[in-house]
BALOBA-1460 file (C-alpha; in Angstrom, 3 decimals):
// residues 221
<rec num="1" residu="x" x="-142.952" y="211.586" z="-118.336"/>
<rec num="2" residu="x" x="-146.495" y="212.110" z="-119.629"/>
<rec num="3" residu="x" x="-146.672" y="215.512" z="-121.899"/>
<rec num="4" residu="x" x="-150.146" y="216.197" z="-120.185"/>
<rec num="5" residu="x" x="-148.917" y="215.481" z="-116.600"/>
<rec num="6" residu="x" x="-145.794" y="217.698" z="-117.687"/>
<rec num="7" residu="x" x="-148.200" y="220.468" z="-118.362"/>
<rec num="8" residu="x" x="-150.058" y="219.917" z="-115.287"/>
<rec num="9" residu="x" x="-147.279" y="220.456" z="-113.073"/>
<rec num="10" residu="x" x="-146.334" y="223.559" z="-114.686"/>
<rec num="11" residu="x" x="-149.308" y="225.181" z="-114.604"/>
<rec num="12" residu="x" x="-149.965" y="224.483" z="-110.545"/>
<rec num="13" residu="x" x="-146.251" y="225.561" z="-110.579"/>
<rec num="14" residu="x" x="-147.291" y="228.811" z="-112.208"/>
<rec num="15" residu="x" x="-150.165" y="229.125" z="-110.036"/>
<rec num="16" residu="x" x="-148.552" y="228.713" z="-106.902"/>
<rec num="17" residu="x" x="-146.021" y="231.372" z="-108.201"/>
<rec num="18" residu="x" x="-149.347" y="233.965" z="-108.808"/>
<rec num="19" residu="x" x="-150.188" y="233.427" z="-105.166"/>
<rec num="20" residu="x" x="-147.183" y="233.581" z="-103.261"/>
<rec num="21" residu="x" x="-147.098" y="237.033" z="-105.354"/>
<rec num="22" residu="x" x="-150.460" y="238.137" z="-104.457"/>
<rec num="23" residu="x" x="-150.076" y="236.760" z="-100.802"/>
<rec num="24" residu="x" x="-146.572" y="238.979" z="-100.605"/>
<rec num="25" residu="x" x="-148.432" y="242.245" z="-102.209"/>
<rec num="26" residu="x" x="-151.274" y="242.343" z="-99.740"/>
<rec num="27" residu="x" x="-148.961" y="241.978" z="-96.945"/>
<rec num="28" residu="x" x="-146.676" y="244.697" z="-98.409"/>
<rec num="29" residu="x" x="-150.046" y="247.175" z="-98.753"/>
<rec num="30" residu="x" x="-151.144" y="246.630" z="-95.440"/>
<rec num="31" residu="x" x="-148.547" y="247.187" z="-93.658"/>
<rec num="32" residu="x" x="-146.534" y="249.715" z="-95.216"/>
<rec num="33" residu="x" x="-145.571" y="253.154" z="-93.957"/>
<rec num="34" residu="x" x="-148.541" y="255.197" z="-94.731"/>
<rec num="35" residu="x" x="-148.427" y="258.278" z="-96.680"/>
<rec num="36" residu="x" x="-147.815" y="261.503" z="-95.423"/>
<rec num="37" residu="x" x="-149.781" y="264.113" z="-97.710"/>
<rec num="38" residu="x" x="-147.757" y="267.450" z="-97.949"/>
<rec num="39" residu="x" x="-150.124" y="270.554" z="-98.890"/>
<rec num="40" residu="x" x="-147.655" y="272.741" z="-100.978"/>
<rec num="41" residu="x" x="-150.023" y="275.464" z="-101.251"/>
<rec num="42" residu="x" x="-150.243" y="275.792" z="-97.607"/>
<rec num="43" residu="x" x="-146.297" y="275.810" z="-97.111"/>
<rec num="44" residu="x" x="-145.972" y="278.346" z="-100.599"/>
<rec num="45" residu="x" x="-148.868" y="280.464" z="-98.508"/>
<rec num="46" residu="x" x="-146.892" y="280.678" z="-95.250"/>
<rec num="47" residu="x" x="-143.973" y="281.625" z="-96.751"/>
<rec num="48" residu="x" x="-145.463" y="284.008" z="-98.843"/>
<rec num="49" residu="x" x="-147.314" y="284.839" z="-95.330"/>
<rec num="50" residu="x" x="-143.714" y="285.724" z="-93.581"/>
<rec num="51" residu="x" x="-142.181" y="288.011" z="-96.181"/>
<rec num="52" residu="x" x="-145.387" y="290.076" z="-96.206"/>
<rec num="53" residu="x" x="-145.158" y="290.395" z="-92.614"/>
<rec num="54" residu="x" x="-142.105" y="291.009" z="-92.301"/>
<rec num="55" residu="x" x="-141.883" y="293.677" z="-95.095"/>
<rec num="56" residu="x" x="-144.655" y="295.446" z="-93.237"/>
<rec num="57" residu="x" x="-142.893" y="295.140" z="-89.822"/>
<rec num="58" residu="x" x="-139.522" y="296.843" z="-91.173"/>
<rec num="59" residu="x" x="-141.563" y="299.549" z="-93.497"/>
<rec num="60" residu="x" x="-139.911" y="297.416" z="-96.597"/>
<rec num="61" residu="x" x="-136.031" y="297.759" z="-95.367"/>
<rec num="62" residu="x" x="-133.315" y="296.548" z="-93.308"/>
<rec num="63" residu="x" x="-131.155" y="293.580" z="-92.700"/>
<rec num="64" residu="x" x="-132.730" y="290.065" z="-91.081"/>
<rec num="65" residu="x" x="-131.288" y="287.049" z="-89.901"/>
<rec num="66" residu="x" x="-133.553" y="284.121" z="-90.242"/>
<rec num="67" residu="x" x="-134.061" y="280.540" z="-88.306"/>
<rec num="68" residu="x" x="-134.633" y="277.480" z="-90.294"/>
<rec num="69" residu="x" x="-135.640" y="273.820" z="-89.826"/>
<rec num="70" residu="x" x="-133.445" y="270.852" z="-90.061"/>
<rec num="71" residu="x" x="-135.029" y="269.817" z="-93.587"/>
<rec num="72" residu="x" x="-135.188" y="273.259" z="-94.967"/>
<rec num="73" residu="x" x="-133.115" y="271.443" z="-97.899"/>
<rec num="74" residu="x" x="-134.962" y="268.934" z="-98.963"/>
<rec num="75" residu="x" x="-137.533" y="269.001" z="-101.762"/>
<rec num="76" residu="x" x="-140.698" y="267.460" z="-101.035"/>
<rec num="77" residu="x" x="-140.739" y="268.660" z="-97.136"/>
<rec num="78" residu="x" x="-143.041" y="271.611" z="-96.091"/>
<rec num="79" residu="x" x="-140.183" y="273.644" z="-94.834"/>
<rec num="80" residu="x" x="-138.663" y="273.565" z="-98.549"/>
<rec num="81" residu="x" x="-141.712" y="274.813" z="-99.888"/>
<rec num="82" residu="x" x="-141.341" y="277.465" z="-97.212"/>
<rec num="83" residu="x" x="-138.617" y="278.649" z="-97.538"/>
<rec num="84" residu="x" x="-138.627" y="278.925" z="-101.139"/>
<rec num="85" residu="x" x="-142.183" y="280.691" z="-101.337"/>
<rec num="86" residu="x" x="-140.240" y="283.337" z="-98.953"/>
<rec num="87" residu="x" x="-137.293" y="283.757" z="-100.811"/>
<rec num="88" residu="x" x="-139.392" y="284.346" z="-103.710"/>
<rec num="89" residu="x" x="-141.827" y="286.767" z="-102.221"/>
<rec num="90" residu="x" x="-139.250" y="288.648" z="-100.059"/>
<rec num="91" residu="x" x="-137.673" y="289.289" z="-104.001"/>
<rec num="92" residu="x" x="-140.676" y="292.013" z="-104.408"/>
<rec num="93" residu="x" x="-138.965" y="293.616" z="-101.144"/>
<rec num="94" residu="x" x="-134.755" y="294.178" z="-102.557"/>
<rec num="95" residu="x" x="-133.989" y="296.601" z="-99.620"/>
<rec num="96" residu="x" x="-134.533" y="293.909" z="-97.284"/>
<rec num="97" residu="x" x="-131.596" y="291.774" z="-97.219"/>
<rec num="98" residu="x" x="-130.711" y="288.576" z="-95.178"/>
<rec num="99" residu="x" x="-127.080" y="288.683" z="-93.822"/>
<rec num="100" residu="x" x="-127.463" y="285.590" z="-91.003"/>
<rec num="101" residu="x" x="-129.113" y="282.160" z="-92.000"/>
<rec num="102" residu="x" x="-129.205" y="279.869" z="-88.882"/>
<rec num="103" residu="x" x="-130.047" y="276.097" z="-88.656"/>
<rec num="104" residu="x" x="-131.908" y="274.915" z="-85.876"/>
<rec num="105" residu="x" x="-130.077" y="271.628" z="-84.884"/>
<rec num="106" residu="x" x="-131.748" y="268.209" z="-83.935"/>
<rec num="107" residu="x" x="-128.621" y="266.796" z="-82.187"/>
<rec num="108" residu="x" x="-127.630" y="267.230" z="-78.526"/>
<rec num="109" residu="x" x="-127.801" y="269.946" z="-76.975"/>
<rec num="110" residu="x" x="-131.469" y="269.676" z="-78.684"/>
<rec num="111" residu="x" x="-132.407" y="274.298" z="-79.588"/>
<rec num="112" residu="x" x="-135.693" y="274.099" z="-81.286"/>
<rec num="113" residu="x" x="-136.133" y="277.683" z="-83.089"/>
<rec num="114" residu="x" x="-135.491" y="280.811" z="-81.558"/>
<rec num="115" residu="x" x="-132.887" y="280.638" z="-78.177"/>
<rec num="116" residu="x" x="-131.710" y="283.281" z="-76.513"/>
<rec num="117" residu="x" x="-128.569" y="281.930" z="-77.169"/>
<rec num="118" residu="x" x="-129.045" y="281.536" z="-81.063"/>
<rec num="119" residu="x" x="-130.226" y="284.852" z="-80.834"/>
<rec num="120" residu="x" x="-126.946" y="286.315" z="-79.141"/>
<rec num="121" residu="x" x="-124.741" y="284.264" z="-81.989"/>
<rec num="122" residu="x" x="-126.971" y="286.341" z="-84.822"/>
<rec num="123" residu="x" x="-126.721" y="289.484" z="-82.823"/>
<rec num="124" residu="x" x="-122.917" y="288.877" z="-82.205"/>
<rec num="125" residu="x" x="-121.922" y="288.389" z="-85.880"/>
<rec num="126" residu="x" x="-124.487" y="291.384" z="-87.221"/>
<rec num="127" residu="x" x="-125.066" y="293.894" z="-83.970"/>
<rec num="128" residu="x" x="-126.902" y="296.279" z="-86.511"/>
<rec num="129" residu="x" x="-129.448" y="293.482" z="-87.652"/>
<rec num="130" residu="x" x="-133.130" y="294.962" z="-87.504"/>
<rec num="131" residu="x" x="-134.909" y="291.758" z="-87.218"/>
<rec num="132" residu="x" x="-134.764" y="287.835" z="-86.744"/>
<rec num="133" residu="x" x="-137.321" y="285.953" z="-88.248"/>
<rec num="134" residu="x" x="-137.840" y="282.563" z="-86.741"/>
<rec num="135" residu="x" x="-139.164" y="279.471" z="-88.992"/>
<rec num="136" residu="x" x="-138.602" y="277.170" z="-86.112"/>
<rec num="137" residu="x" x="-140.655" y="279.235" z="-83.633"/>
<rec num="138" residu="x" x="-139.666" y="280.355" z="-79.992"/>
<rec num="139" residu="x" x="-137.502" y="277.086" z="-78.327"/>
<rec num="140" residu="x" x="-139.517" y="275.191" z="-76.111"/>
<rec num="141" residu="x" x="-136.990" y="275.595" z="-73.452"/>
<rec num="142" residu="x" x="-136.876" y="279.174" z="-73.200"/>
<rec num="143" residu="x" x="-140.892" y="279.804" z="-73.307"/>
<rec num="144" residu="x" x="-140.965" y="278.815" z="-69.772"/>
<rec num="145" residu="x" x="-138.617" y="281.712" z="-68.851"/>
<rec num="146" residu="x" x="-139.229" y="284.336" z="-71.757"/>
<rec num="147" residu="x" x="-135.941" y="285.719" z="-72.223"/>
<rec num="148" residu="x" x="-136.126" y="290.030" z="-72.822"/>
<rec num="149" residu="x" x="-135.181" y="292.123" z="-76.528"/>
<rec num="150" residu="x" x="-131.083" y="292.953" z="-75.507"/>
<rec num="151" residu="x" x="-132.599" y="296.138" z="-78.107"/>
<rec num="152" residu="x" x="-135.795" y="297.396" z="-77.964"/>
<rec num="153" residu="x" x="-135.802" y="297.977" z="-82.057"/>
<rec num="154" residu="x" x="-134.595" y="294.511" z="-82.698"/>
<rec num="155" residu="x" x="-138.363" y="293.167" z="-84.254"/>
<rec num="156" residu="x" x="-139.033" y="289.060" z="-83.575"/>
<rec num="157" residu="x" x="-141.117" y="287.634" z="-86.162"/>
<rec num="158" residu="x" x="-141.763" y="283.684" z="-85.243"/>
<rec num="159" residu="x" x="-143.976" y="280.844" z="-86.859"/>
<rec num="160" residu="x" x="-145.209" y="279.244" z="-83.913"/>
<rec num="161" residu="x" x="-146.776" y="275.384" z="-85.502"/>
<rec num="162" residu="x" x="-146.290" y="273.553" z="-81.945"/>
<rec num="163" residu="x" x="-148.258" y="274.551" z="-78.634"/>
<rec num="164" residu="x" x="-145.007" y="276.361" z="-76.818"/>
<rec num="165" residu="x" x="-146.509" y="279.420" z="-75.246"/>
<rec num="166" residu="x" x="-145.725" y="282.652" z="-76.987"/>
<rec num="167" residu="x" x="-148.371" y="285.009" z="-75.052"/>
<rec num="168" residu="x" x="-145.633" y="285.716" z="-72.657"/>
<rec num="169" residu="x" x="-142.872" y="286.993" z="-75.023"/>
<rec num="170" residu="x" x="-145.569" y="289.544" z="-76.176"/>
<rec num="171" residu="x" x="-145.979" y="290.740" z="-72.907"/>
<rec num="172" residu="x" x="-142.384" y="291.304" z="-72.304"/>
<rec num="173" residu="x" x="-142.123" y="293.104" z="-75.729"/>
<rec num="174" residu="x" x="-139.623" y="290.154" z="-77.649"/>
<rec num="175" residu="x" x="-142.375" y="289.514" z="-80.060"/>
<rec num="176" residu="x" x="-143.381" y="291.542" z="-82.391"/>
<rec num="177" residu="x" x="-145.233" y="288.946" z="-84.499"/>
<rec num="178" residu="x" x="-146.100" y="285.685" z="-83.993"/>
<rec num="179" residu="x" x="-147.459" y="283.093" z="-86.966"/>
<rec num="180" residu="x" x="-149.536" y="280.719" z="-85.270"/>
<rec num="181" residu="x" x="-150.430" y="277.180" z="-86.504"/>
<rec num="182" residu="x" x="-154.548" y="276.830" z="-85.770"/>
<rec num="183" residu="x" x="-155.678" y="273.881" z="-84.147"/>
<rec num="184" residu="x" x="-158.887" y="273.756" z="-86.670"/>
<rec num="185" residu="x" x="-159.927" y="275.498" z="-89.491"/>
<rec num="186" residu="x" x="-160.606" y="279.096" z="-89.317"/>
<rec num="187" residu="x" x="-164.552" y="279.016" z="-89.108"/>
<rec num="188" residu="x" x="-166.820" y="279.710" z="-91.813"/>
<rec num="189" residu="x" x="-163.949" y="279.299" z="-94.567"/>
<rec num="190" residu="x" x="-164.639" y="278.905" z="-98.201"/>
<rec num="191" residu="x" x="-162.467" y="276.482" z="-100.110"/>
<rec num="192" residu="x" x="-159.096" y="277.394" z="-100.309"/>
<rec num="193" residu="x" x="-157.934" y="277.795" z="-103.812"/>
<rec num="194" residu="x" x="-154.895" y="279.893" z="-103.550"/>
<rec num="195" residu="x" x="-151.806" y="279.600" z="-100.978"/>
<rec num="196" residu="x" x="-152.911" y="282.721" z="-99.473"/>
<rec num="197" residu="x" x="-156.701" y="280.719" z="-98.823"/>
<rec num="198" residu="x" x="-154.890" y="278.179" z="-97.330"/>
<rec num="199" residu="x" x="-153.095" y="280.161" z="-95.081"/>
<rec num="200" residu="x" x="-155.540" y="282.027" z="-93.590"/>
<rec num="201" residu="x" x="-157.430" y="279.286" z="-93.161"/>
<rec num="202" residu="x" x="-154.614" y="277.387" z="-91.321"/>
<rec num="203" residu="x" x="-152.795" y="280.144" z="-89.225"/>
<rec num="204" residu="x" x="-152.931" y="283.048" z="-86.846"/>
<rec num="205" residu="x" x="-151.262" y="286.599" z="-87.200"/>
<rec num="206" residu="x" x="-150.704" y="288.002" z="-84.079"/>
<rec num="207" residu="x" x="-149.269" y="291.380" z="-83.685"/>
<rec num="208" residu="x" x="-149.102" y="293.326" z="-79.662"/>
<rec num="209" residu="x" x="-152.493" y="294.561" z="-80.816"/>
<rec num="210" residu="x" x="-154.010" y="291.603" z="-80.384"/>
<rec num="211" residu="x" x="-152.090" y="288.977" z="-78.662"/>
<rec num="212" residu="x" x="-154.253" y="289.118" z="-75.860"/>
<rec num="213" residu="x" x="-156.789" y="286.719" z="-77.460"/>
<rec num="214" residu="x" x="-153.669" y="283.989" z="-77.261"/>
<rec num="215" residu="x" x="-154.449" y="281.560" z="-74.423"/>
<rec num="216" residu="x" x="-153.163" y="281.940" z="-70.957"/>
<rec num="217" residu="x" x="-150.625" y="279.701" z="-69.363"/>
<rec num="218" residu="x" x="-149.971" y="277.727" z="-66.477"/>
<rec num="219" residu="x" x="-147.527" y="280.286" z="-64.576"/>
<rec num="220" residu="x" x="-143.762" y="278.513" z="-64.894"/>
<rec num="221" residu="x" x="-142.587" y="276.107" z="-62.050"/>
């Protein structure tokens, strides 16, 4: 064979090779799974956000039970973060101590959050508990039949970041506070530049003093 026609040949082979790569790349970038950006400062914030309120809510003592999410485990998910952020915080607080650590389950019978009946199973195993606080918000299920405190000192603290109603579990007294995910931007905000800027840009406290601002809902069926 002739060197130079040798040569030839490999270099189209080369070149062939290049584009089939290229060709394979730019189908790879556009359609891969796009990238879900995870504000840590926000999660640290609302973490941060919880044990405050919650210190202030039991005068900074008493026992709690608490309500997680599914992937409360995993590093690099919001609800790590979290959780974390409120471990640490809650630290600054050592007469507050957590004796019940539920997991909300995402396998049937599907219990987002709070349930009257995961609330029953906490209050079962610790009838003394002075508060719950709920990571996973109020369940879905029960918001259309607000269930009522079986003690009228147990305190409810819930981080609400899905639209279930919570304006009626105020009004029957089984929330104390409510954390509440904001569908925009608080108005006028500066940039945040701490967790605690991010928060209250991001979320709602709502106490009985002022729950009345929540939006009304459609009466149950």
């Amino acid at each position: 064979m002739n060197p130079d026609r040798s040569s030839q040949h490999k270099i189209i082979t080369v070149v062939l090779v290049l584009v089939i790569l290229a060709a394979i790349g730019v189908f790879v970038y556009r359609f891969r799974s796009p990238r879900v950006f995870v504000n840590r400062d926000l999660a640290v914030g609302l973490g941060q956000a919880v044990a405050t309120e919650t210190a202030k809510l039991l005068h900074d003592r008493g026992q709690i039970g608490i309500i997680l999410a599914p992937v409360h485990e995993m590093e690099g998910q919001p609800e790590y973060d979290t959780r974390q952020a409120f471990f640490s915080a809650l630290q600054q607080h050592p007469l507050i101590h957590i004796v019940a650590t539920e997991v909300a389950n995402t396998e049937p019978p599907i219990e987002y959050g709070l349930t009257r009946a995961r609330l029953d199973k906490v209050l079962k195993e610790h009838p003394d508990i002075d508060g719950v606080v709920s990571f996973y918000g109020i369940s879905q299920w029960d918001s259309r039949a607000p269930f009522e405190l079986p003690r009228p000192d147990l305190k409810i603290i819930a981080v609400q970041s899905n639209p279930v109603p919570i304006k009626p579990y105020f009004a029957r007294g089984a929330l104390a506070v409510g954390i509440v995910r904001r569908e925009i931007p608080a108005p006028n905000s500066a940039t945040p530049r701490t967790p605690a800027d991010w928060f209250a840009q991001n979320y709602q406290v709502f106490t009985v003093e002022n729950y009345q601002s929540l939006p009304d809902e459609e009466a149950p069926q």
